[in-house]
N, C-alpha and C positions, 0 to 999 in steps of 0.2 A: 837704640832707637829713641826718636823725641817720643816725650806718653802727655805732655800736655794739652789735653785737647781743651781746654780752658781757653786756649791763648788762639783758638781756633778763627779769631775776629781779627786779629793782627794779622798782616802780610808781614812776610818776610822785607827788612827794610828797603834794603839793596835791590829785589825784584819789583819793587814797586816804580823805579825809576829808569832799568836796567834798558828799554828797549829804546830809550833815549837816547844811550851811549854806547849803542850795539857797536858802533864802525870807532870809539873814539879812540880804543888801543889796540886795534887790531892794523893787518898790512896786507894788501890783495896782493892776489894771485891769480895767474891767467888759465885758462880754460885748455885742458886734452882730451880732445875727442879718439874716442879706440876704433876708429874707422874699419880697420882689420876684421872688428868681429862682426861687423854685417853681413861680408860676406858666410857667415858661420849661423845666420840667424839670433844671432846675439842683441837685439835692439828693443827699443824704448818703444812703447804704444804704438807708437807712430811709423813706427820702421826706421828714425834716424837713428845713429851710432850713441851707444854710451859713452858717458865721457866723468872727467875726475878733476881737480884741481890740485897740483902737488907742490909744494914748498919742502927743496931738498933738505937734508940735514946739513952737521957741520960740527967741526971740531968730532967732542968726545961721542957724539950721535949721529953719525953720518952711518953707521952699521945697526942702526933701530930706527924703527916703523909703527907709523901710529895711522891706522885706517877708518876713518870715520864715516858713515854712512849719515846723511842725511834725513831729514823723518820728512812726513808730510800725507800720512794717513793711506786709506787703499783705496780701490774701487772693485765694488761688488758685484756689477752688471753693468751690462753691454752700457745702458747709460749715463753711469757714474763715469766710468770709462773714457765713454765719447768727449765727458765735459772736461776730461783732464789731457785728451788726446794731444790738444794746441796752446797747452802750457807747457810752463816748465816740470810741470810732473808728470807730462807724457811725452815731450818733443827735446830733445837736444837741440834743435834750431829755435828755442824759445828762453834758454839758460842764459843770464845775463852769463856775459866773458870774463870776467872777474869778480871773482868774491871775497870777502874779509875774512880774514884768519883773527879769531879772537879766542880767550877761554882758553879751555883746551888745545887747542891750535895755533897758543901766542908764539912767536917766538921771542918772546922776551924773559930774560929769567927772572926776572922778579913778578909775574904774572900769570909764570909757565914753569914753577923751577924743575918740574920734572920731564916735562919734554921738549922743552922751549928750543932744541937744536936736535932734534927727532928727525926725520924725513915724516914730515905729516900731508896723508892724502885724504882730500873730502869728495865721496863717490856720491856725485849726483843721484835725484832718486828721479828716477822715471819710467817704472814699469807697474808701481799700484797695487803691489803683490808682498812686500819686503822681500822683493829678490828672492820668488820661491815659487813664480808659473812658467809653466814648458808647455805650450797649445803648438802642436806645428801646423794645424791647420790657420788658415790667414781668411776671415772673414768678408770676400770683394765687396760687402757693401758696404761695412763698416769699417775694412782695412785695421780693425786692431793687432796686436799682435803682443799676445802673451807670452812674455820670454827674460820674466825675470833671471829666473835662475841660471839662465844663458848667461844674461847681463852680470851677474857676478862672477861666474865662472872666467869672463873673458874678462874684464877689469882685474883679477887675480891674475890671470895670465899677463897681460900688458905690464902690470906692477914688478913682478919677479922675471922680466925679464930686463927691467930700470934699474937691476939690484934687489929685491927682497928677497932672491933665494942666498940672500948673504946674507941675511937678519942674523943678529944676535941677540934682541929684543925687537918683540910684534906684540902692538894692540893692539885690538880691532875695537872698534865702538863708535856710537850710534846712539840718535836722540829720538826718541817718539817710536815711529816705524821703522828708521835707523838702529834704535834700543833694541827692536824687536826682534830685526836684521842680526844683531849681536849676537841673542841666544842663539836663535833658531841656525846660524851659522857659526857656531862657536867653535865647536871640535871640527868642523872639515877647515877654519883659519887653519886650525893649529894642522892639521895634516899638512898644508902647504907650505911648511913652513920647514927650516933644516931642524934636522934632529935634535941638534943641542941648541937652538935656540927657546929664549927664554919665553912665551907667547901666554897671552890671556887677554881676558876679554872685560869690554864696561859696557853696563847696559845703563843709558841714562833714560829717566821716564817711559822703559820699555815693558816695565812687568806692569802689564796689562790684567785685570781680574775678572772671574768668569764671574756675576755677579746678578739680581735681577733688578733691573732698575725700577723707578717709584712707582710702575703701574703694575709691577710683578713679574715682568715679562722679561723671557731671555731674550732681550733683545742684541747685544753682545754677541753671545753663545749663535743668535742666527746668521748674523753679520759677515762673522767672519768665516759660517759656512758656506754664505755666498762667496765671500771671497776664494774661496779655496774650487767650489766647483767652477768661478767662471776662469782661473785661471788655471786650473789643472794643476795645480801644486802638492795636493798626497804624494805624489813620489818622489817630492823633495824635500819632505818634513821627514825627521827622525823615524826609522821605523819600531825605537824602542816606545816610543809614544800611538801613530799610526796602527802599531798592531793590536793596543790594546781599547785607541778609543775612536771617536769619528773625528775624520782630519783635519776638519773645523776646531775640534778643540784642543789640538795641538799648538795652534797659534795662540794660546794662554800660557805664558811661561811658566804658572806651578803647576803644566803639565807636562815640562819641558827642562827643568832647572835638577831635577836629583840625577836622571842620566846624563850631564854634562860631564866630561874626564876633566875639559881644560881649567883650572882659575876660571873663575866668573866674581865681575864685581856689580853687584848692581846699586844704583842711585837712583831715590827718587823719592818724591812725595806724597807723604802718606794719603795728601787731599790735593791728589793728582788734580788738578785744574781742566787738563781735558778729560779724562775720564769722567770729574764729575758732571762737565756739559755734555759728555756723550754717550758716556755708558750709561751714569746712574739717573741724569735726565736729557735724557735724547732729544731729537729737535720731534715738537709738535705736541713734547707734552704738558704737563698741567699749564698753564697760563701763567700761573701765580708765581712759575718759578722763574721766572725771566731774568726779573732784577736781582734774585738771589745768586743763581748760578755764575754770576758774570761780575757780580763785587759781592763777596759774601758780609760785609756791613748790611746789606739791603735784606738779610736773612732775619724769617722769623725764629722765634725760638725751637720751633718743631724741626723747623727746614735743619736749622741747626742741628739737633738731634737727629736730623738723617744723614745729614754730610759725617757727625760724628760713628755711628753707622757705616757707612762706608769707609770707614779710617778703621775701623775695628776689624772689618770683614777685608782689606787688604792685609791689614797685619798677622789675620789668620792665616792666609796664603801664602801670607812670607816664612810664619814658623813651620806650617806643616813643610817645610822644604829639610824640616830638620838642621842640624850644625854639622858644616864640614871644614875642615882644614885648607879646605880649595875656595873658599866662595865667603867672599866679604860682604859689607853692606851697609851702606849711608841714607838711612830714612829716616828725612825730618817733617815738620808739621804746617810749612809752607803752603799757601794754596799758588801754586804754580807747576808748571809741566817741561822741562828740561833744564835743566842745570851747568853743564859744563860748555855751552857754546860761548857764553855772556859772559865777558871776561867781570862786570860788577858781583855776577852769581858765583860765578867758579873761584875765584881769588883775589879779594880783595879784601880789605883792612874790615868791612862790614858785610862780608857773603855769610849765611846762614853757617852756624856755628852747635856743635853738637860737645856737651862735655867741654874742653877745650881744642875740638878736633875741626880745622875746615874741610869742606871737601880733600882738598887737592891734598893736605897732609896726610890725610886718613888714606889717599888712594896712592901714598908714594910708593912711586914702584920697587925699591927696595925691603917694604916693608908690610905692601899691604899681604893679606891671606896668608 
């Protein structure tokens, strides 16, 4: 793990430039809609069909699978909900047709040497839940419809019936709420998956910390028990977790990361960038933290000393997980929040650098865990 929290004033170099050149080596890919599974109740806020974007494998990777979920936060009541209903993180009829495949998703192998000829698929996010609420009632005035965990259920299905029940190697992973997607579905991937195949999981910027932000308040910890009651999701979180705590706090991964069977790798940043806008200073709080939160140059010395704070109180979450032979782990000192989409972040000649390990070496899949 990076421990300089000195250097805490520095951005990572590469991420200070990276959203510049999101599309500059990446190659699109056209849009699948799983229309099958509406009739099943399988759909996005809105009641349109989930849908995925797949770029086949080839050569020595045409028999491995790299399943990526997309991030883009939750909604915790009916009106968070409503505001995501007629976007693309509620509507399928609102996803642009093509998206770029970078990072992670290159196919090129000097940008991608480990999966660059993979079957890589990127599963749209449009349910608000991380693919984890089952509501069968359909509210007629608000027409939502809570049905993440349909919505995964039936993308798995559409996928292994394209070939993944012929994997020989499956990742699953996911950035943000995607990340989160990763834990909280990490051992049912690997169920679907053939027996001898080789399966595991990345979480990029998903381990989320149950934390009290600067006014003291669990605000986090309430959040995502809204999320959970308004989408009926307890029955689809782990019940070695569920049984023991309330199922709001299962969406914390160190309360979710020591019962995992599969591989788990997680990545991310000790000064997670979103978390510190929204966990550690949520919107509406102190004033003074505006300019801080959002370029930490604009930070005073104290503010400093709490972001450092919160870099300690993640790193405690990450030890109490204990050491296991299954479960790797890339945490550096960046203030930024996903890493393996942005092909400048994930593998490049100046992506953030640990020891002499980059990302993408440290997670080869021959080698890592």
């Amino acid at each position: 793990m990076a421990n300089d929290g000195s250097k805490l004033r520095l951005w990572c170099s590469a991420f200070a430039c990276a959203l510049a050149f999101l599309g500059a080596d990446g190659f699109f890919v056209d849009i699948t809609y799983v229309d099958s599974a509406v009739a099943k109740g399988a759909v996005c806020l809105d009641g349109s069909a989930p849908a995925y974007h797949l770029a086949r494998g080839f050569g020595s990777g045409v028999d491995s699978w790299l399943v990526h979920f997309e991030g883009g936060g939750w909604c915790s009541n009916v009106t968070t909900c409503l505001e995501r209903k007629n976007t693309r993180l509620g509507s399928s009829k609102e996803m642009a047709k093509q998206v770029a495949f970078s990072g992670i998703l290159s196919n090129t192998p000097d940008h991608n040497p480990d999966f660059y000829n993979w079957n890589k698929v990127r599963v749209r996010y449009c349910d608000g839940s991380s693919f984890t609420g089952d509501k069968e009632e359909v509210d007629p005035t608000t027409k939502l419809h809570y049905r993440g965990a349909r919505v995964w259920q039936a993308v798995m299905e559409d996928l292994l019936a394209k070939g993944m029940d012929r994997a020989e190697n499956a990742l699953i992973s996911g950035c943000s709420a995607g990340g989160l997607t990763s834990v909280l579905h990490c051992d049912r991937f690997r169920d679907r998956m053939p027996v001898e195949a080789n399966v595991k999981c990345l979480s990029d910027a998903g381990f989320f910390i149950d934390v009290k932000d600067i006014a003291g308040e669990k605000h986090a910890a309430d959040f995502f028990n809204d999320v959970v009651t308004t989408h009926g999701s307890a029955k689809n979180l782990p019940s070695s977790c569920t049984s023991k705590l309330p199922p709001g706090m299962c969406l914390f991964p160190q309360n979710e990361v020591k019962q995992i069977q599969t591989p788990l790798f997680i990545l991310n940043a000790a000064y997670d960038s979103w978390q510190v806008r929204n966990i550690l200073v949520p919107g509406g709080s102190d004033p003074h933290w505006r300019s801080c939160k959002h370029d930490i140059n604009q930070c005073s010395e104290k503010q400093l000393k709490t972001l450092q704070g919160f870099r300690d109180d993640f790193l405690k979450a990450l030890e109490e997980q204990g050491s296991s032979s299954s479960r790797g782990l890339f945490i550096n000192s960046c203030f930024a929040h996903c890493q393996s989409e942005i092909q400048e972040i994930w593998f490049a000649p100046d992506s953030p650098v640990l020891g002499n390990k980059v990302k993408n070496s440290k997670c080869n899949w021959g080698l890592v865990l």
